[in-house]
N, C-alpha and C positions, 0 to 999 in steps of 0.2 A: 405368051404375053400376059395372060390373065394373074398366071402364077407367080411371074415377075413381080405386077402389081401387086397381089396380095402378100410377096415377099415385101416387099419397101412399106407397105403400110404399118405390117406387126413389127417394122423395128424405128417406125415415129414411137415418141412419148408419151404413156396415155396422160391427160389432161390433170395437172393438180386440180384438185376442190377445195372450194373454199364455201363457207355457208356463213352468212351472215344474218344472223334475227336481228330484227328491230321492234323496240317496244319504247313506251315514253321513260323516259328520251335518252338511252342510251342502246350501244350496240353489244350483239352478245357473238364472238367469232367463235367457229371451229376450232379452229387451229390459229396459234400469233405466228406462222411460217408457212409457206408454200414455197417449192423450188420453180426457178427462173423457166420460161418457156411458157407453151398452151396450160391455160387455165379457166376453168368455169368458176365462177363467182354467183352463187344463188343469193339473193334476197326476198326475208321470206318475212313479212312481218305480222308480227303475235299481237301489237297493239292494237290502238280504240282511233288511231289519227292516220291519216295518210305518212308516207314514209318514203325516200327515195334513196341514193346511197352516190355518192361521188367518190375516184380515188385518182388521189395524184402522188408522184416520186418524189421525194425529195428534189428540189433542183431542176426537176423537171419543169416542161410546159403545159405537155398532153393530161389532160382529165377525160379519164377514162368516167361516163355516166351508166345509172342502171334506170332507169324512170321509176315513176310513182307506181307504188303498189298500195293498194286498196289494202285496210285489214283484214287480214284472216290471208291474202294471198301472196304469192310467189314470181317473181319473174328471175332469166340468169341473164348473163354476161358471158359471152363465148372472145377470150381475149388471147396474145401475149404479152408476159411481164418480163421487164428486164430487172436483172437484180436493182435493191435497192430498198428502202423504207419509206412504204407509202401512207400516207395520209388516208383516211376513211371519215367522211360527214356526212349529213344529212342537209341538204340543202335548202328545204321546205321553212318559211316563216324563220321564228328563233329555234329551231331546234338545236343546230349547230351550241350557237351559244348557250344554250341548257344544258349541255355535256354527251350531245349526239355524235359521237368522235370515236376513233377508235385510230390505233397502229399494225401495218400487219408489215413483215418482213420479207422478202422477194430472194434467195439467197442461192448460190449455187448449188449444182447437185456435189 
């Protein structure tokens, strides 16, 4: 039984990563792609201000949030994405509109 389980597990998908910095006032991504499925999304912010990070789909409803992270720290996002081009802001005060945005693409394997 145990064996079984540890068969089924190593053939799930290990988690895309995504690493998001944040600093005034824009975002610096890893990677502009991760494929569709489990995904970690870290935000890790390098700036002087607090920093939070929002992502929505295209078309979509669901906004996925990550909270506020203090400078100097990190928090992640333990998610699924469905394919699609998502939106990335910062929600906090004007940041958004200072150019705190970003694009990242959700696409099949």
């Amino acid at each position: 039984m145990i064996a079984l389980a540890l068969a089924f597990v190593a053939l799930l998908p290990a988690p895309a990563r995504l690493q998001v910095g944040a600093d005034e006032f824009r975002y610096s991504l890893s990677r502009q792609s991760i494929v569709t499925g489990p995904a970690i999304v870290q935000l890790v912010n390098y700036g002087e201000d607090e920093h939070d990070l929002r992502l929505r789909r295209a078309g979509g409803t669901r906004t996925y949030v990550v909270g506020k992270v203090s400078p100097g720290g990190a928090t992640e996002l333990e998610t699924r994405f469905l394919p699609g081009r998502f939106a990335l802001w910062c929600s906090l005060a004007d940041h958004r509109r200072r150019g705190m945005s970003a694009t990242l693409l959700v696409r099949r394997p």
